[in-house]
N, C-alpha and C positions, 0 to 999 in steps of 0.2 A: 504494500500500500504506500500513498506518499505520505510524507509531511508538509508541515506549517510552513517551512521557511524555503525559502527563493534555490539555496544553494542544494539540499537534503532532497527536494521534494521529487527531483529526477535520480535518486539512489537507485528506487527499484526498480526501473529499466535496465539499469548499468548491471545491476546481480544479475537478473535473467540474462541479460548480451553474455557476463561473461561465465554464467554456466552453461553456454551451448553445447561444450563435450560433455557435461552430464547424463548423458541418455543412457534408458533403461538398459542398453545392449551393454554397454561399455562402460557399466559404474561398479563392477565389484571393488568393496572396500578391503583393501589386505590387511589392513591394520584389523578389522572387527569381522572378517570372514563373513561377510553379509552383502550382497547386494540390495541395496534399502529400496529404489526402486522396479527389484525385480521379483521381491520378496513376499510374504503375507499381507503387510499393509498396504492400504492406498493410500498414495500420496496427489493431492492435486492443488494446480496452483487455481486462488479463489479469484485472481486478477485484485485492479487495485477497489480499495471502499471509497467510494464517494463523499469526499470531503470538501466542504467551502472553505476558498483561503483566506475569506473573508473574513471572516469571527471564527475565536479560535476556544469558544464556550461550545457551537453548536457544533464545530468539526471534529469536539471530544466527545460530544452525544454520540455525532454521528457513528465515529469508531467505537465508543460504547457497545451501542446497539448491534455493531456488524460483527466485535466480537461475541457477547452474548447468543446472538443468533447462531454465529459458529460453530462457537466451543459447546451448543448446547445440543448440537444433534448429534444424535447417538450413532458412535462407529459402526461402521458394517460388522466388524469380528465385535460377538457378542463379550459378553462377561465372562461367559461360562463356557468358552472357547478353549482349545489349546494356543492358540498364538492372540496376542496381545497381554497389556499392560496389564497386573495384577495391585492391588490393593485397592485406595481410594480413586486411582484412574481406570480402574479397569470400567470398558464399555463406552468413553468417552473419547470425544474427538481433542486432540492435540495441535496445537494453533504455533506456526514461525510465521514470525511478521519481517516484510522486508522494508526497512525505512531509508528514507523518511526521517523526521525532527525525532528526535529521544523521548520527547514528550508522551507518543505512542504507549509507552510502556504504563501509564496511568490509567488510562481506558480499556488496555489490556487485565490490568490488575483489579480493575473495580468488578469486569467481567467474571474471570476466574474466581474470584472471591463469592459472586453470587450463585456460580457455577457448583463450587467445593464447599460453602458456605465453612468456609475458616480462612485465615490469614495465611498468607503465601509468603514458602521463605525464596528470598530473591538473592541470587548471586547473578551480584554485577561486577561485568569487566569493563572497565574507563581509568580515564587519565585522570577522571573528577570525580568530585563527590555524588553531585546532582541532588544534592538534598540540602540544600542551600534556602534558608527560611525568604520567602518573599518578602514579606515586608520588611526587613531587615536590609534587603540589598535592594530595594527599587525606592522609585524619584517619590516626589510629594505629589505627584498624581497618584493616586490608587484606585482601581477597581477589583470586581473577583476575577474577568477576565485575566488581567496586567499578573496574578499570583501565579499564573500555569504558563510556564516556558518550560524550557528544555535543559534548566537547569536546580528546578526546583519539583519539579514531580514525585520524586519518590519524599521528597518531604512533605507534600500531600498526602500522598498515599497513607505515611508513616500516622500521621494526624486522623485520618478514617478510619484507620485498623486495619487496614489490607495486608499490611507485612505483618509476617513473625521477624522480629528482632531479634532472638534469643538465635536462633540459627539464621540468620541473614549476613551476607559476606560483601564489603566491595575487594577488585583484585585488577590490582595493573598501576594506581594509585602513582602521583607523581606532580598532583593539583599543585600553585601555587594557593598560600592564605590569604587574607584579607588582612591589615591591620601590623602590628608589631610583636603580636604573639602566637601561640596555638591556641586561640580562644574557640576560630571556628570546628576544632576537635575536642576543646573543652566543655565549651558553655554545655550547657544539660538543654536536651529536646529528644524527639521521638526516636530521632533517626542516630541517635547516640548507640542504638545496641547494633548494629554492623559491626561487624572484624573486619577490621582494615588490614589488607596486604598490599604490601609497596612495591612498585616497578625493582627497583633494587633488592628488594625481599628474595629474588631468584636467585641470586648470590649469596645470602644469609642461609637458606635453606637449601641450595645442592644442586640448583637446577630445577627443573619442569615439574619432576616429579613431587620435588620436597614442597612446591607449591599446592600441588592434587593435593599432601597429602594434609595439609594444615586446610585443605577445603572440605576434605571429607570429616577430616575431625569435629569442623565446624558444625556441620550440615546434617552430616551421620546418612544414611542409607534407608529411612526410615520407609517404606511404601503407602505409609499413612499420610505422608507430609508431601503433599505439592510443591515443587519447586519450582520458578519461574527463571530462566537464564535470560540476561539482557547483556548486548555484546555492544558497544559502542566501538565504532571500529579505529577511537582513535588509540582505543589502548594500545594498539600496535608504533611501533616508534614512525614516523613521519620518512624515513629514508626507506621503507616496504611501502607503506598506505599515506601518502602524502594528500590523497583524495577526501580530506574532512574539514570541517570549519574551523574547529579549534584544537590546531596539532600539537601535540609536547615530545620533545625531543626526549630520549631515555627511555623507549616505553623496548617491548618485548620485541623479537623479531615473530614475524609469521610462523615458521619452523617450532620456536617455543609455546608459540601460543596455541599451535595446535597440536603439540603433544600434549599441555595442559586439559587441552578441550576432549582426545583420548582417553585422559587420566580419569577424569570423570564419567563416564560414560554409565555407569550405573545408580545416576542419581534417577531421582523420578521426576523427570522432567514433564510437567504437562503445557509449560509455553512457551516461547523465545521469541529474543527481536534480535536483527542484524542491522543498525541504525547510524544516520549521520553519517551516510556515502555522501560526498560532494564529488559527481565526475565532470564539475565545472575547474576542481585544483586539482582532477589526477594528474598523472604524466601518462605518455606516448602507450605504453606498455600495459596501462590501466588494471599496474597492479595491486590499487585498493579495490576495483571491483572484483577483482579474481580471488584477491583472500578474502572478503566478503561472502561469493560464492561458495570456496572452500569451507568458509565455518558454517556457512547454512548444512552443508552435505556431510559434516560433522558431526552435525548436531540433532537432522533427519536420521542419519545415519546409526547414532546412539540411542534415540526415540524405538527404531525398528526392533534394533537388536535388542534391546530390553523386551520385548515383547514377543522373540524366537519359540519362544517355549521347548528351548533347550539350551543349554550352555554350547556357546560355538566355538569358545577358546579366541581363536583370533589371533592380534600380533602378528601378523603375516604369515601365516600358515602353521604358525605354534599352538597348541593347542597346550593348555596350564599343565596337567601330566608332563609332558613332552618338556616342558618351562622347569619344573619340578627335578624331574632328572638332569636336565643341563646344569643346574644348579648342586646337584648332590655330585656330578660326577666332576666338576669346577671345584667346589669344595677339597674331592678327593685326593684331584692333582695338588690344592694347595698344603695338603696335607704330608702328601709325599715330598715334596718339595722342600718340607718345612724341616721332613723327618730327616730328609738327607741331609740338607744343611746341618743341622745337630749334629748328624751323626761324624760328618767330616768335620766339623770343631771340636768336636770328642777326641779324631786322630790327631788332630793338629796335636792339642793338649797331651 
C-alpha cells in the first residue's frame, strides 16, 4: 500500500519492480528449505488501499478498515488442518504491508489488536525510536491530526494499549536525542518498556546471531502472543539502502540484517511492514528496493515455514540432526587435538 508523504508513497511499486525474480518457479528458500510460494499457503498481493493524501485522520480510517477487513477473513487452511499457524493465529489471515510513511504501522496495530483482542508485542527495526510524544516535539499549532506522523505512532499506539511492552523490542537503534541529555530515554511514558538494541550492539554481542539471540530472550516463542515485525528500511546503513528519507550512517549491512531476520524465524508473527522506500534517493542499482524485496521474502518466507506442519531443518540443506552431528564430530577433533597437544608437552617435559 502507499503512504502519506510525497517521497515513501511510491515505495510499493519499487518492492514489487524489484521482486520480479521472485516467482513461484524459482523461489526455493535454502536457508528455510521451503518454497513459501510454492508451498501450503496462499500468498496474494491485495494491491494498494485507497488512501487520500489529503487528510491524514481519514487515510488512517481508511487503512484501518482495509486492514481489519483483511486480517479478518478467515484463511483457506483451516484450524484444525495439518499445515498452518498453530496457537492464537491459527485459522487466520497474516497481513505484510508494503510502504509507504511508517505511520502504516498504527492502523495496522489498532487492526490486529481488535483482531487478537490483546496487545501486540512489536519488534521494530529503525535507526529511530518512533515513539516520540507529539506534543512535546510539535509547533504551537496543535491539532489530533498534526499528533500522527511517522515518527510518533507507536507512541500512540503505546497510549491505546495496543503494544505489550513487557516483550516489545526496538533493534538497529542509532537515533540522534533531543536536548543535552538522555532525557528522551529517560523521562517515564508508555513507550518506556521497549528493549532497546543499538546499531553497535552487533559488536557487543558477536555478531547476527548474539542479536536473535537477546531478541528471542526478549520476546520468548510464546504461540499465544502475536507478534507484529515492523522493518523501517533505514535500519540498514545508507551505503546498501540509500533509498529513505531519513538515512543514519552506522546502521547494519543487508547480509547482517538478514541473517538477523533468519535468526528469528520462529516467532509468531501474524503482521509486518517493509516501510519508508524513497526510490526518488535510491541509486542506479536500486538497491534499497531489492533489500526491501528481500526482507518481504524473508519474512513471507518464515510466516510459511512456521506453518509446514513438520520440522524442515533448513540452513541450506542441513537439517538440525545433520547440524547436531557436525557439531559433536567438531567437538571430537577439538578434543583430539587438545589430547595431542598435552600429550607432546608431557614429552617435551
Amino acid at each position: 500500500m502507499e503512504g502519506s508523504t510525497s517521497g515513501a508513497r511510491f515505495g510499493p511499486r519499487s518492492i514489487r519492480a524489484a521482486s520480479a525474480r521472485q516467482m513461484a518457479g524459482t523461489s526455493y528458500n535454502t536457508r528455510a528449505g521451503i518454497n513459501p510460494y510454492s508451498s501450503w499457503a496462499t500468498v496474494k498481493d491485495c494491491g494498494d488501499i485507497p488512501v487520500t493524501p489529503f487528510d491524514n485522520g481519514l487515510a488512517e480510517r481508511q487503512m484501518y478498515e482495509a486492514f481489519l477487513e483483511l486480517g479478518s477473513r478467515p484463511a483457506l487452511t483451516s484450524a484444525s488442518a495439518k499445515h498452518g499457524t498453530k496457537g492464537i493465529s491459527a485459522g487466520k489471515s497474516k497481513l505484510v504491508t508494503l510502504g509507504g510513511d511508517h505511520s502504516v504501522a498504527l492502523p495496522a496495530l489498532r487492526a490486529l489488536y481488535q483482531i487478537y483482542q490483546k496487545p501486540i508485542t512489536v519488534l521494530h527495526f529503525d535507526a529511530h525510536l518512533d515513539t516520540w510524544n507529539p506534543v512535546r516535539y510539535s509547533s504551537y499549532w496543535l491539532s489530533e491530526q498534526s499528533h500522527f506522523n511517522h515518527g510518533s505512532f507507536f507512541h500512540k499506539a503505546s497510549r491505546e494499549g495496543l503494544i505489550c511492552n513487557s516483550t516489545s523490542a526496538h533493534a538497529g537503534l542509532r537515533t540522534r536525542l533531543t536536548g543535552v541529555d538522555d532525557s528522551d530515554y529517560t523521562n517515564p511514558g508508555p513507550e518506556q518498556g521497549f528493549l532497546r538494541i543499538h546499531a553497535d550492539d552487533i559488536d557487543e554481542l558477536g555478531g547476527p546471531m548474539g542479536i536473535v539471540n537477546r531478541i528471542i530472550e526478549r520476546i520468548g516463542l510464546d504461540s499465544d502472543q502475536p507478534v507484529y515485525l515492523s522493518v523501517d528500511i533505514d535500519v540498514l546503513d545508507p551505503a546498501t539502502a540509500p533509498g529513505t528519507g531519513t538515512p543514519e550512517p552506522g546502521g547494519w549491512t543487508t547480509r547482517e540484517f538478514i541473517r538477523i531476520l533468519r535468526g528469528i524465524e520462529k516467532l509468531n508473527i501474524v503482521g509486518a511492514d517493509i516501510v519508508e522506500v524513497s526510490p526518488s534517493y535510491d541509486n542506479k542499482g536500486e538497491t534499497t528496493a531489492l533489500a526491501a524485496a528481500q526482507v518481504a521474502f524473508e519474512i513471507i518466507t518464515s510466516m510459511v515455514k512456521a506453518g509446514a506442519g513438520e520440522d524442515l531443518g533448513g540452513w541450506y540443506g542441513r537439517k538440525e540432526a545433520e547440524e547436531e552431528a557436525e557439531e559433536a564430530f567438531a567437538e571430537a577433533i577439538e578434543d583430539a587435538v587438545k589430547e595431542k597437544e598435552e600429550k607432546e608437552a608431557k614429552d617435551e617435559l
